[in-house]
C-alpha positions in Angstrom: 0.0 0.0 0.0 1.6 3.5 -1.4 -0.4 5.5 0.3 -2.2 6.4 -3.4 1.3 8.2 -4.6 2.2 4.9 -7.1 2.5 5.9 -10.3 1.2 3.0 -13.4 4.5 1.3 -14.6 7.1 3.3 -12.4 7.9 3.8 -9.2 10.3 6.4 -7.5 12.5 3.7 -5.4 11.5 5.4 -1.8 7.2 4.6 -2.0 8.3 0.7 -2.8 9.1 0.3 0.9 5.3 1.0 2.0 4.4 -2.1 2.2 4.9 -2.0 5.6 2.0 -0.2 6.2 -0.2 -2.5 4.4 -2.5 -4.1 6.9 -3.7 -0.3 8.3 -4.4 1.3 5.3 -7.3 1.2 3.2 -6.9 1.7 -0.4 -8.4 5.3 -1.4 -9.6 6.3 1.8 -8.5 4.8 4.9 -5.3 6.8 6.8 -2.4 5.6 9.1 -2.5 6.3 12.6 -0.2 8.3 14.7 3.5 8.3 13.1 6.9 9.1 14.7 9.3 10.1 12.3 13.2 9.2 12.7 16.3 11.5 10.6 15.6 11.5 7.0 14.0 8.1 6.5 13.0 6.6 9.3 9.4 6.1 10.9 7.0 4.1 12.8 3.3 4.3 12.6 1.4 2.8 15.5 -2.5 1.3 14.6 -5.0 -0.2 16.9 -8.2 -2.1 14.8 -11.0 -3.8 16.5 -13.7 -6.1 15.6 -16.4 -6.8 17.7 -19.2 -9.2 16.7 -22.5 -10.6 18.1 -23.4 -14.4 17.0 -26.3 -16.3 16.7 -26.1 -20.2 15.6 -28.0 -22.6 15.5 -25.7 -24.7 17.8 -23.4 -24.6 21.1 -20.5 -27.3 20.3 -20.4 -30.5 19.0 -22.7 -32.3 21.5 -24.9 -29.6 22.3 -27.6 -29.0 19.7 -29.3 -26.1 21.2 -28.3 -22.2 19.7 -26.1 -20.2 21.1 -25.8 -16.5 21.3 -22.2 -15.2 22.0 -20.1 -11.6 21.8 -16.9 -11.7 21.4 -13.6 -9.4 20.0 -13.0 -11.3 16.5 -10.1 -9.0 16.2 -8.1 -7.4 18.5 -5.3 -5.8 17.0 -2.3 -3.2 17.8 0.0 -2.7 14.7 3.6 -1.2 14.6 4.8 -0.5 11.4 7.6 2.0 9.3 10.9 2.4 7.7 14.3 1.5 9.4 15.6 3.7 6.1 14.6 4.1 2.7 14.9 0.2 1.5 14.5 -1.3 4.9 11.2 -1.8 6.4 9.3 -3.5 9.4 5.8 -4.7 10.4 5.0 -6.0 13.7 1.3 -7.1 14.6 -0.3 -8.4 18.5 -3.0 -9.8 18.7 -5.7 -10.9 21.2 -8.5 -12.5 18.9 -11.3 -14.2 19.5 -11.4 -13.1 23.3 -14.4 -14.4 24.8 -15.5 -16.9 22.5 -17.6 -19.3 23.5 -16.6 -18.3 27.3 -12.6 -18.4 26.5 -11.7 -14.7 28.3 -8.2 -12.9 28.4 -6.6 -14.9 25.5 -2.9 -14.6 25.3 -1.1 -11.9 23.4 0.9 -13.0 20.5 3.1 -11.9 17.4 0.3 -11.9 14.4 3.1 -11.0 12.4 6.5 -10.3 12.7 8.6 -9.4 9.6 11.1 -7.1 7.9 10.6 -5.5 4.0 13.4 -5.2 2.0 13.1 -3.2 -1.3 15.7 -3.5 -3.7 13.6 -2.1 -6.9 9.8 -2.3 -8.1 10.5 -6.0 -9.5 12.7 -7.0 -6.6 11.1 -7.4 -3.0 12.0 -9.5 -0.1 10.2 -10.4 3.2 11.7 -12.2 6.1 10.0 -13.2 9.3 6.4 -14.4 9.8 3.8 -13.1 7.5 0.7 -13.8 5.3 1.6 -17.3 3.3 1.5 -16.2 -0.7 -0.9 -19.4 -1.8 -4.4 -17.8 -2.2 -6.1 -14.6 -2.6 -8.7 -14.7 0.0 -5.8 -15.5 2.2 -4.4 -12.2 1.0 -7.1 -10.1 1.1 -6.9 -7.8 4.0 -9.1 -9.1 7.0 -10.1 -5.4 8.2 -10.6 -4.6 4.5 -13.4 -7.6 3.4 -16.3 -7.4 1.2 -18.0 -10.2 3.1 -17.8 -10.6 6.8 -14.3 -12.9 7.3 -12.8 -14.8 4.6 -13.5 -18.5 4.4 -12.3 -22.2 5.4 -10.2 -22.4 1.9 -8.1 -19.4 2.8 -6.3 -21.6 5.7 -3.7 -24.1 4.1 -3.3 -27.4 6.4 -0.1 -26.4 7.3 0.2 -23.2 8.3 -2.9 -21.6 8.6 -2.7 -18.1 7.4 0.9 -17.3 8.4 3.9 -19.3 7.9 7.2 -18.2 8.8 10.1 -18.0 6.2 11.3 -15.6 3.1 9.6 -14.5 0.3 11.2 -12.7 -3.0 8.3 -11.0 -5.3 8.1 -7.8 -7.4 6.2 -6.0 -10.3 6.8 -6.7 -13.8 5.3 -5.3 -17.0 4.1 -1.8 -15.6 2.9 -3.4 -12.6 0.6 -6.3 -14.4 2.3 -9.0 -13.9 3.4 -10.3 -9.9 5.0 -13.1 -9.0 5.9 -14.4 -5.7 8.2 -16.9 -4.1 8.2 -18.4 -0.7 10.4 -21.0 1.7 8.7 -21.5 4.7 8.8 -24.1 7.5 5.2 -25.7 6.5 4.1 -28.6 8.7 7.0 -28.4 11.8 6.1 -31.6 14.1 7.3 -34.9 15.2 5.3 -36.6 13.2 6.5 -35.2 10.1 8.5 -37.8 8.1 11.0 -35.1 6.8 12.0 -31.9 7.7 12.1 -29.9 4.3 11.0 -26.6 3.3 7.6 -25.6 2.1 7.7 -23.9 -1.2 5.1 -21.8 -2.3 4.6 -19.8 -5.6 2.1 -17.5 -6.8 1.4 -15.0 -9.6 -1.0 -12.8 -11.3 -2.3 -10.7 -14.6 -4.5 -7.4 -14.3 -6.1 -6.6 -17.0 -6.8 -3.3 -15.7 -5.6 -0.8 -13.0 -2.4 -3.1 -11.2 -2.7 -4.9 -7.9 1.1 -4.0 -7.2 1.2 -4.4 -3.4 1.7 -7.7 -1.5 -1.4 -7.8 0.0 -5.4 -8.0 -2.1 -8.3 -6.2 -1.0 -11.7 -8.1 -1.5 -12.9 -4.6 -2.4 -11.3 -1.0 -3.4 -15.2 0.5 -2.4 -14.8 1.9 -6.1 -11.3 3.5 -6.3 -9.9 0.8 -8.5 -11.2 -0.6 -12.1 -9.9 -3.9 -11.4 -9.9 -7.2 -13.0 -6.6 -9.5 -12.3 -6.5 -13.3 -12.4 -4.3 -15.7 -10.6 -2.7 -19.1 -9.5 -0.8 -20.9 -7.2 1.1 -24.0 -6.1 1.9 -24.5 -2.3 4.8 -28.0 -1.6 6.1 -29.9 1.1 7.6 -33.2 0.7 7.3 -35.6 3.4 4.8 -33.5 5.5 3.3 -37.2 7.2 3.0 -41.0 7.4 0.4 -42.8 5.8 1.0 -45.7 8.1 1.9 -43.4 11.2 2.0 -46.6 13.7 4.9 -48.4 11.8 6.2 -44.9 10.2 6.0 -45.9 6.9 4.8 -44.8 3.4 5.8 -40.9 3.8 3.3 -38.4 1.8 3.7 -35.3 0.4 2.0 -32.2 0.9 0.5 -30.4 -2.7 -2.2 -27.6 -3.4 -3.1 -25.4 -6.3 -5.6 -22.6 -6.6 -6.8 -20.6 -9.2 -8.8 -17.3 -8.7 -10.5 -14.1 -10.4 -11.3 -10.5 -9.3 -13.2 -8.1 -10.7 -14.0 -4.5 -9.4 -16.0 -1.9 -11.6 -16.8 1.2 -10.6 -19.7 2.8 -12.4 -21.8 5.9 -12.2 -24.5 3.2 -11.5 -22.5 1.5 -8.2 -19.2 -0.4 -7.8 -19.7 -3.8 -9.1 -17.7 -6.5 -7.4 -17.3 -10.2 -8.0 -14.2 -13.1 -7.7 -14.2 -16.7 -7.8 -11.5 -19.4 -6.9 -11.0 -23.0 -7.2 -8.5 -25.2 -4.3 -7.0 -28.2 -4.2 -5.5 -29.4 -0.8 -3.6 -33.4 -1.0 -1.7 -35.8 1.2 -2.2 -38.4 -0.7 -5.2 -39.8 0.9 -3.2 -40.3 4.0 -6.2 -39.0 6.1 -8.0 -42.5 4.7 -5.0 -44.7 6.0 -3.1 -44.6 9.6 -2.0 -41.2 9.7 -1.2 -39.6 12.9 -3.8 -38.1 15.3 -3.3 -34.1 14.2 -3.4 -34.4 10.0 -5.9 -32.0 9.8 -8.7 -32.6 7.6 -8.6 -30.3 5.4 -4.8 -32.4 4.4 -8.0 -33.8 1.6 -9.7 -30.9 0.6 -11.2 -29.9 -2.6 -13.7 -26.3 -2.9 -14.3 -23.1 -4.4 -16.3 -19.9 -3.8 -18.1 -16.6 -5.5 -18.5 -13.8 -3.9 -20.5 -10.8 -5.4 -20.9 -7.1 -4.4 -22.7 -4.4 -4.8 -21.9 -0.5 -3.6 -24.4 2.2 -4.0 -23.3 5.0 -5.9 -24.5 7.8 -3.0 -24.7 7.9 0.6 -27.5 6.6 2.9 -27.8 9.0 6.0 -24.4 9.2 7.0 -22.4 6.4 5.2 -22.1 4.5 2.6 -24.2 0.8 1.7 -22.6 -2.0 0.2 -24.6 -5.5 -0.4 -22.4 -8.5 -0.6 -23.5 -12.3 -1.0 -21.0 -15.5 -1.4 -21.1 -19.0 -1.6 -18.6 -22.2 -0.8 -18.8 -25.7 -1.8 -16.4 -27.8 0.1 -15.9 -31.8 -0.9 -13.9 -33.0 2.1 -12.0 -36.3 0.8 -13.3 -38.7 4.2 -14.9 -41.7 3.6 -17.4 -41.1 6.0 -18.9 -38.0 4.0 -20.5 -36.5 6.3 -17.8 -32.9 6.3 -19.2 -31.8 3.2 -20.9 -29.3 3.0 -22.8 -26.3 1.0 -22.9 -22.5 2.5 -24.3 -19.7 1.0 -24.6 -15.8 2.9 -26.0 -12.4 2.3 -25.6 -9.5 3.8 -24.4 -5.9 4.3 -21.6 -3.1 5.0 -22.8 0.4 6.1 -19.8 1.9 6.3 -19.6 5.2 8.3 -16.0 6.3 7.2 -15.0 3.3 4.7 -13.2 0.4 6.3 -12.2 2.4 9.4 -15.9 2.8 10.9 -18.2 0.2 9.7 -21.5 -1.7 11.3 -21.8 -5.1 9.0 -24.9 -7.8 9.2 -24.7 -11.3 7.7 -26.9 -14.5 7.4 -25.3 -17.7 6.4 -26.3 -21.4 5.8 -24.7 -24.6 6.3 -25.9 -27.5 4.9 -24.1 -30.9 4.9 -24.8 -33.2 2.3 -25.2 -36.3 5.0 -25.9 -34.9 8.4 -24.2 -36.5 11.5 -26.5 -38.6 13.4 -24.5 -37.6 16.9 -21.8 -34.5 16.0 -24.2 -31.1 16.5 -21.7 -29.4 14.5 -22.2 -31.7 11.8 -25.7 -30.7 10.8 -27.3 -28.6 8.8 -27.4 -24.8 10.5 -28.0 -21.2 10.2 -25.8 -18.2 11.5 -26.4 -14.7 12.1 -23.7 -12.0 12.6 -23.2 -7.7 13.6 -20.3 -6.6 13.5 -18.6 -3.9 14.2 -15.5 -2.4 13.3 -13.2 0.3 13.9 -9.4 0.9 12.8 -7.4 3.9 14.2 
């Protein structure tokens, strides 16, 4: 994020470095909070974002069918971010999320992220330290920036999660259309790994239109951006488990692709939004065999989703209304069948100063294509969310 000062196909060597202030700026609107400056070059910006939500579903945990009505902080957020000089930069993110979920109060504080920016030119970037894994957009997409209310189960890798913790080269190529990315993480880190080798992770995309230059997406510009870019990725590890954990035999290797599509146009009519993506997640079918206890099951995962939006072109009383609808298939590969599942949401942003004051309201539906006969969570279910979010 350049703070809007990025000029199509060149770049004055000193805004590359930005980046560092990517996950508290919106794009076109949203501002930095307090900043400290240091000499010539050098400066830290300091960012608090919170996002409180209010949930109703139509269960309480696995063995309790009954709904359930909790508050809770879904994120919890202080950011430090800036420039050691004018190639070096840092990012450094706490977080306390989730704090009283489902009765869990005063979670632990922990590094989000941790990482340092290095900007040799445009084409040329580095990152070192934990951050955002490059493998798929929604994963990319800011979190305090989203069209819909949180991004969805494909985003999280098996290994990994969100964040992985290694090196990353990427840059800008062809006036800022084409992006690649390169990663070497540690991936699945355990004893019951069968190797210890490197996760590798590639990624890259074409825009059509106005660039996507930074490291990060947004799931909407709120009509700043003519956007339409297209994308894939590939995500490795070899050796990543045991089919046959017990005798620690037949070792597997981790694979996933994804491919995904983005499209933002900004009209006299509205700002029209929609993307689509397609994931592949593999061990082999290990999660059939003997594998060990934590192979997540997602390890066997195949899905997709669409999401569409829709922002009006004028205000409505004091902000701004933006409709937004999505829907995930997810084809979980367990014998049993009964983790796949169909979901489909609608709702709303009224945003009261873009992305940095906003009240949002969603309804979503689960439905499993073979309901559990005993696992509440396993059944078909409706969800209802407010939210409320502020960044500073």
């Amino acid at each position: 994020m350049n703070r809007n000062n990025t000029v199509r196909g060149k770049r004055r060597p000193r805004l590359c470095p930005l980046l560092a202030v990517a996950g508290a700026l919106a794009a076109g609107g949203a501002q930095a909070g307090p900043t400290i400056t240091f000499g010539e070059q050098g400066f830290v910006t300091l960012n608090y974002a919170l996002q409180f939500w209010g949930q109703n579903r139509g269960f309480t945990s696995a063995n309790d069918a009954g709904d359930s009505t909790d508050f809770f902080l879904r994120r919890n957020r202080v950011t430090f971010s800036g420039q050691y000089s004018d190639y070096v930069g840092f990012y450094a993110q706490l977080e306390a999320g989730s704090d009283s979920r489902g009765g869990q109060d005063d979670r632990s504080v922990y590094y989000r992220d941790a990482y340092v920016t290095l900007d040799y030119s445009d084409g040329v970037r580095f990152l070192a330290g934990r951050f955002k894994n490059t493998f798929s957009r929604e994963n990319l997409e800011a979190c305090l920036e989203p069209l819909t209310l949180d991004r969805g189960t494909l985003a999280y890798t098996p290994f990994g999660g969100t964040r992985d913790t290694g090196l990353a080269m990427w840059g800008n190529l062809a006036d800022g259309n084409l992006q690649y990315r390169l990663m070497l993480s540690d991936g699945r880190e355990a004893d019951e790994v069968a190797g210890d080798s490197p996760r590798v992770t590639a990624r890259a995309h074409w825009s059509l239109w106005d660039p996507e230059y930074d490291y990060g997406y947004r799931s909407t510009y709120l009509g700043t951006r003519k956007v339409l870019t297209i994308g894939a990725a590939y995500d490795y590890q070899p050796d990543v488990a045991y089919a046959d954990y017990t005798n620690r035999q037949d070792p597997v290797d981790y694979t996933g692709w994804t491919a995904d599509i983005f499209m933002e146009y900004p009209s006299s009519a509205g700002t029209f939004t929609a993307s689509a993506a397609y994931t592949e997640y593999s061990t082999d079918d290990a999660i059939n065999a003997n594998p060990d206890g934590s192979l997540p099951i997602t390890s066997e995962l195949e899905g997709q989703y669409v999401k569409l939006g829709y922002l009006l072109p004028n205000k409505v009383g004091i902000g701004r209304l933006q409709l937004f609808a999505r829907a995930d298939t997810f084809d979980y590969g367990i014998e049993s069948d009964y983790y796949d599942n169909d979901q489909v949401a609608g709702g709303f942003n009224y945003l009261i100063d873009g992305q940095q004051l906003k009240l949002t309201f969603e309804y979503a539906r689960v439905d499993f294509d073979k309901d559990h006969p005993t696992v509440a969570s396993l059944r078909d279910y409706g969800q209802t969310t407010i939210g409320f979010q502020m960044i500073f």
